[in-house]
C-alpha positions in Angstrom: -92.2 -24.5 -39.3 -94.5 -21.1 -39.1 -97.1 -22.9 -41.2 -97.3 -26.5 -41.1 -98.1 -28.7 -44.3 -102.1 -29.5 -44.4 -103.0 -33.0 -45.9 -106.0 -32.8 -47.9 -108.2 -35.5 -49.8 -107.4 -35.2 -53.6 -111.0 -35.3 -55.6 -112.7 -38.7 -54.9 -110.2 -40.9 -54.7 -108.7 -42.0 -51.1 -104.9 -40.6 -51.5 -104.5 -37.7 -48.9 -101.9 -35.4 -50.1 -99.7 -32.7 -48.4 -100.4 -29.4 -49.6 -97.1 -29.1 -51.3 -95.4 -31.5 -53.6 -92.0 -32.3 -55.3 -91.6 -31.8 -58.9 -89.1 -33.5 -60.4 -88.4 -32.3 -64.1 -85.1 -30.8 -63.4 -83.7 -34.2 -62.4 -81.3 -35.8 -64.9 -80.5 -32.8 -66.7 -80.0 -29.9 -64.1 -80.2 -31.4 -61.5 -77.7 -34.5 -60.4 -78.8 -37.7 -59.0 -77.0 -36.7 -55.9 -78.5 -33.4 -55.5 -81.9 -34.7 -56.3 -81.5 -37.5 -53.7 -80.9 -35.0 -51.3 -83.6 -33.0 -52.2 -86.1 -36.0 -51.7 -84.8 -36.9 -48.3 -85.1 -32.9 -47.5 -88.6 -33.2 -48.6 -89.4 -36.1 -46.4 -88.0 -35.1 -43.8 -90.1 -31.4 -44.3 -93.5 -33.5 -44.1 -93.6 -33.3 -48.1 -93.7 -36.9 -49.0 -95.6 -36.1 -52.3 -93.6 -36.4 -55.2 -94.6 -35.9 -59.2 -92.8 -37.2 -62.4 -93.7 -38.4 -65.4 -92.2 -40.5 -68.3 -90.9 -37.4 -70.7 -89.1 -36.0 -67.8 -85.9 -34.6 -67.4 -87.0 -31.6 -69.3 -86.6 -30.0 -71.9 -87.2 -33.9 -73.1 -84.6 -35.2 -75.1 -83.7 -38.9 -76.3 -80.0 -38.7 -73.9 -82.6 -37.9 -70.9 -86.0 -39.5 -71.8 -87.2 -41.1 -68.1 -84.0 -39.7 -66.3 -86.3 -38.5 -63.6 -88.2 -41.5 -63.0 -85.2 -43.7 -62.8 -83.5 -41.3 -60.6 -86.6 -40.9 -58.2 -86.4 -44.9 -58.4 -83.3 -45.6 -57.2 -84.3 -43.2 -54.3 -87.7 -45.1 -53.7 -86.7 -48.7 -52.8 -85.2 -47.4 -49.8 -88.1 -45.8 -48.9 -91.1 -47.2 -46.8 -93.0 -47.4 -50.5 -96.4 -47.0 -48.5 -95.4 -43.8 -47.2 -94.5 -41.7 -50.2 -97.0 -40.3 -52.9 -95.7 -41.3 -56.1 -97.7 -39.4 -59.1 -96.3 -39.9 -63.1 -98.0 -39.4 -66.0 -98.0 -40.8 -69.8 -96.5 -38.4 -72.4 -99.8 -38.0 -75.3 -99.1 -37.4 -78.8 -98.5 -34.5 -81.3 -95.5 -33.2 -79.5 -92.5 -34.5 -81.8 -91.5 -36.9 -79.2 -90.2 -39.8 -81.6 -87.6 -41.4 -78.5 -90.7 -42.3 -76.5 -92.3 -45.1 -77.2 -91.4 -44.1 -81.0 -93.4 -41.4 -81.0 -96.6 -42.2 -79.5 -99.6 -41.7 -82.2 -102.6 -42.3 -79.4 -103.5 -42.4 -75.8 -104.7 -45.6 -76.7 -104.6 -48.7 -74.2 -101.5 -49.6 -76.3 -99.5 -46.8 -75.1 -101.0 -46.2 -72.1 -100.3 -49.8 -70.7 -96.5 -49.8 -72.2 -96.0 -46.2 -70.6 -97.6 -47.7 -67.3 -95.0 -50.4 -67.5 -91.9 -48.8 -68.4 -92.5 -45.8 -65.5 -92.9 -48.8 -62.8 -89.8 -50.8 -64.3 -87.6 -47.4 -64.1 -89.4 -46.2 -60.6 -88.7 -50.0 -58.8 -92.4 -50.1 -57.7 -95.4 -52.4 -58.3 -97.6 -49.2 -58.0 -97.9 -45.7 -58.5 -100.4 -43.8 -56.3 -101.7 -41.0 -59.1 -101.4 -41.7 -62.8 -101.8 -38.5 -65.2 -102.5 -38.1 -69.0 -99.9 -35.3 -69.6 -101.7 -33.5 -72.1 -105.4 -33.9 -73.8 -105.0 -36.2 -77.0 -107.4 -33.8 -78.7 -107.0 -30.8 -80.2 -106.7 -28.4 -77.5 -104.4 -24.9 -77.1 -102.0 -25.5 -74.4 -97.8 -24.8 -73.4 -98.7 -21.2 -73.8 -101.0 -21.0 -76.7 -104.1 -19.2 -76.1 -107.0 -20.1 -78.6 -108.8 -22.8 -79.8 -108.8 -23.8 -83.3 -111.3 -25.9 -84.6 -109.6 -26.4 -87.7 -106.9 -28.2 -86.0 -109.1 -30.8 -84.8 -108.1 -34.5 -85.5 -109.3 -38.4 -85.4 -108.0 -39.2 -81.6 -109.1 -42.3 -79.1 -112.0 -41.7 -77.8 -111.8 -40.4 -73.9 -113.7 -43.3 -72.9 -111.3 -45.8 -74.4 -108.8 -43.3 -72.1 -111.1 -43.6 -69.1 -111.6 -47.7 -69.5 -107.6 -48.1 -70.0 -106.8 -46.4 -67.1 -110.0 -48.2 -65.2 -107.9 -51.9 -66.1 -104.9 -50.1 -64.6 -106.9 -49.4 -61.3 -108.4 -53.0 -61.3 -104.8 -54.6 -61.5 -103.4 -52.7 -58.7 -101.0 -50.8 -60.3 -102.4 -47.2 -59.8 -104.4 -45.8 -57.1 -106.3 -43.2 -58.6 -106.2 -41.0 -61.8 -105.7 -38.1 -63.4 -105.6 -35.3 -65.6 -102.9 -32.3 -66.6 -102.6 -29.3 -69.1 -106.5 -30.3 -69.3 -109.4 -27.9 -70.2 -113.0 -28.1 -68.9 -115.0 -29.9 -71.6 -112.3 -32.4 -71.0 -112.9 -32.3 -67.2 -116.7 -32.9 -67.8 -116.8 -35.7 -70.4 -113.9 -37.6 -68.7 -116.3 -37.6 -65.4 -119.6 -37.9 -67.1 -118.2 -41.1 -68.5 -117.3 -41.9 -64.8 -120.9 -41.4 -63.7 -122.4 -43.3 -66.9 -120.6 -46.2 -67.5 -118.9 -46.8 -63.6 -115.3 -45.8 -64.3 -113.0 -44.4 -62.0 -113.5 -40.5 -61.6 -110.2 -38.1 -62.3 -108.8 -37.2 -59.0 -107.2 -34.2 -59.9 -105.9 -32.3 -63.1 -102.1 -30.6 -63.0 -102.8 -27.0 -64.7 -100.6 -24.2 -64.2 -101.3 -21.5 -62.1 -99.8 -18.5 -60.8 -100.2 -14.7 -60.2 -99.3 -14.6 -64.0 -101.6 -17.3 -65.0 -104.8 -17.4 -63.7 -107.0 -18.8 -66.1 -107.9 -22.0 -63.9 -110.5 -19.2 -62.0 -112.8 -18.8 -65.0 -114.0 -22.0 -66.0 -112.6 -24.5 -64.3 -112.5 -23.5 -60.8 -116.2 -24.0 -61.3 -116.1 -27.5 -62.7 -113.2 -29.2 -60.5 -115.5 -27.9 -57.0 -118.6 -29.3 -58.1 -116.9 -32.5 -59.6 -114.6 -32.9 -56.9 -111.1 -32.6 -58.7 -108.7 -31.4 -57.3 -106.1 -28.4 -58.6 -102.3 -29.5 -58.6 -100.7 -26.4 -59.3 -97.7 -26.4 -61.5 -95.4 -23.3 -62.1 -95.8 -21.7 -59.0 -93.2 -19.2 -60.0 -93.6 -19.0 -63.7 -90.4 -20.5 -64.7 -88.2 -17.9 -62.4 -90.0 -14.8 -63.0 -91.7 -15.0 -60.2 -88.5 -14.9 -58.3 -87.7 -11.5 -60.0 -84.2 -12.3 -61.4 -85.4 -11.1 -64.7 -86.7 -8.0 -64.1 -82.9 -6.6 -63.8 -81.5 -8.9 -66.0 -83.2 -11.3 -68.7 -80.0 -13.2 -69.1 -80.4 -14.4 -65.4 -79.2 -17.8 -65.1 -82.3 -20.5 -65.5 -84.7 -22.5 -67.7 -85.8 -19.7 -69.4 -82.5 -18.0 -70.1 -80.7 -21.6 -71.1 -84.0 -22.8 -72.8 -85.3 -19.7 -74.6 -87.9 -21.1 -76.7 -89.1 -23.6 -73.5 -91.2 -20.7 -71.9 -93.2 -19.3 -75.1 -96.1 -18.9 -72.2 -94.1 -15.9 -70.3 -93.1 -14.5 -73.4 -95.8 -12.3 -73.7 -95.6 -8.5 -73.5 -97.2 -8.0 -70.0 -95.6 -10.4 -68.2 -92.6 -8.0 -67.1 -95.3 -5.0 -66.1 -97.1 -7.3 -64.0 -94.2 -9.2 -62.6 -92.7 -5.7 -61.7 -96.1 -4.2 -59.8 -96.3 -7.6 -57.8 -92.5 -7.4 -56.8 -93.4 -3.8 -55.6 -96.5 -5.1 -53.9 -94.3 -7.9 -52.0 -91.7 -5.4 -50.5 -94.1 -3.1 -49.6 -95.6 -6.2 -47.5 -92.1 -7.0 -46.1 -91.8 -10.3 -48.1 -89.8 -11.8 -50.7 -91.3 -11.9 -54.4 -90.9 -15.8 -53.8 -93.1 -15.8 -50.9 -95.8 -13.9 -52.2 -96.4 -15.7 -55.1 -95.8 -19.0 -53.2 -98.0 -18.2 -50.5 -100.9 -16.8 -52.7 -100.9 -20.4 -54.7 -101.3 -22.2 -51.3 -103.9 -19.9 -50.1 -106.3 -20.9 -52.8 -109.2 -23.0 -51.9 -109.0 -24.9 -55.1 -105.4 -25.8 -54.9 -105.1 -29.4 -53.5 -101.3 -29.3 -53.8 -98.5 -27.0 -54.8 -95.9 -28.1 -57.0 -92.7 -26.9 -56.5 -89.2 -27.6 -57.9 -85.6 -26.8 -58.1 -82.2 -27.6 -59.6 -80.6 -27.8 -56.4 -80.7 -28.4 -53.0 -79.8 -25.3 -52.1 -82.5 -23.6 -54.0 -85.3 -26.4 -52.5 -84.4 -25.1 -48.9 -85.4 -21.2 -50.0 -88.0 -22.5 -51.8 -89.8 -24.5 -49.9 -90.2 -22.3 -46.5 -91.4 -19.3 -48.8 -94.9 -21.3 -49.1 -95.5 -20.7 -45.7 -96.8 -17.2 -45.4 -100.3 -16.2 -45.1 -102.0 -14.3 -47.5 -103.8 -12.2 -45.3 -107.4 -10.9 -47.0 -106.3 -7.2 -48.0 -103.1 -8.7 -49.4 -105.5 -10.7 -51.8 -107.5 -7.4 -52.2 -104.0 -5.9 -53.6 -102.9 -8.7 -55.7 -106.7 -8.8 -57.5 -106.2 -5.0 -58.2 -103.4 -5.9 -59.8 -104.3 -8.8 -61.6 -107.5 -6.4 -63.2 -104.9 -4.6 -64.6 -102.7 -7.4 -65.8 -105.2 -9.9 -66.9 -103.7 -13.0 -67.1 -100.4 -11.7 -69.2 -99.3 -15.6 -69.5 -102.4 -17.7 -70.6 
């Protein structure tokens, strides 16, 4: 391998991570249990033995698939040494007309939160799981692609340190490692570890944001926050649901998510996305590489990015994938990608 993976310490807590990891949302509804087996021992055997789920997955989440991806990764897992892979899932919050889970769960209360906990270590056949994420904030907060916060949307919601002490009993009992946060903003970040620090809780390890040449937002606030609270960055939607690949650019009805899910990718709906997909896929062959590799390769570069996630509906696609994090991203490169990102400020917030 031209660039080997480099373990780092994720936040506070003791897990040390590879700096890429296996997403998992594809499995049980793209992606077979075959393929996705496959694409786990591939991983492995590539030095990624990082893997994320959660309890909504496959998506788009659906009743017919609802923990699909845990069960599959499960059945994977007990043949595994268990203390050698990174197992990350997270609890599904509320307000997102998910009535199969949990019958639609109303609170990231220590109700839900302990059922969820049980039900993802029952489908993954493990005692433990090594990170455990809050999907989404309970609160009011914009998020999936919306760009503004509304304070007239706000609602009664559990408190985050009735969060911060459920998940602490979860700690205390062995059955996750450390915690964390995802789709999380940075008051959130801040009140969840100034709770930490006040009361002796367990401090979030990490928060799972997206973040990609197209969404950059993590750099203004929170880049801040997670290096001087210690949190780490686990970047999701490396490649901004395809189009980072460029098969849209000639043709929109490319096959993928966003051309079999339409309304799943509201956040790359917007009207720059194409222009500024289009001037980094010019910037990428002008540098000799794929659009893949430089978007791939400029998420690994960062110094805030504890892990990149990456997935794939096949096998296939997992072994292009995953070699195109490799390349560096040499400092003029990230002098030409910034010029272009001035001009195409974030066009998928």
């Amino acid at each position: 391998m031209s660039r080997p993976l480099n373990p780092r310490q994720l936040g506070r807590s003791h897990l040390i991570v590879p700096d890429v990891c296996l997403g998992t949302m594809t499995f049980g509804e793209q992606t077979s249990e075959q393929d996705a087996h496959s694409q786990l021992d591939f991983s492995l055997a590539n030095g990624v033995n990082f893997i994320d789920t959660a309890e909504m997955y496959s998506v788009p989440s659906r009743a017919e698939t609802y923990g699909a991806s845990e069960s599959i990764v499960g059945r994977w897992l007990k043949h595994q040494q268990r203390e050698q892979i990174l197992v990350a899932t997270k609890v599904a919050g509320p307000s997102r007309n998910l009535d199969w889970i949990r019958g639609g769960p109303l609170a990231l209360d220590r109700a839900n939160i302990r059922a969820a906990i049980e039900g993802s270590l029952q489908r993954l056949q493990t005692d433990y799981v090594d990170l455990y994420q809050l999907h989404w904030p309970e609160r009011n907060q914009p998020m999936f692609g919306q760009w503004q916060f509304d304070p007239t949307q706000d609602r009664a919601c559990t408190s985050i340190r009735q969060q911060l002490e459920a998940l602490a009993e979860l700690i205390q009992e062995g059955k996750v490692r450390a915690i964390g946060l995802s789709n999380e903003h940075p008051w959130g970040v801040m009140q969840f570890n100034r709770l930490a620090d006040e009361l002796d809780l367990p401090h979030v390890a990490c928060t799972q944001n997206a973040y990609n040449l197209l969404t950059r937002t993590f750099e203004t606030s929170l880049a801040e926050i997670c290096h001087r609270e210690e949190v780490g960055l686990l970047a999701y939607s490396p490649l901004a649901f395809g189009h980072l690949t460029g098969k849209y650019l000639n043709n929109p009805a490319a096959p993928g998510r966003l051309s079999q899910w339409p309304a799943f990718g509201q956040r790359y709906s917007k009207p720059n996305v194409i222009p500024a997909t289009t001037a980094y896929a010019a910037l990428a062959k002008r540098h000799e590489l794929t659009l893949t590799q430089l978007a791939l390769g400029f998420v690994r570069s960062r110094w805030f990015v504890s892990s990149t996630i990456i997935g794939a509906s096949s096998l296939a696609q997992l072994q292009e994938t995953l070699p195109a994090t490799r390349p560096p991203i040499s400092d003029g490169l990230l002098a030409e990608i910034n010029a272009i990102h001035l001009q195409y400020t974030n066009p998928a917030p």
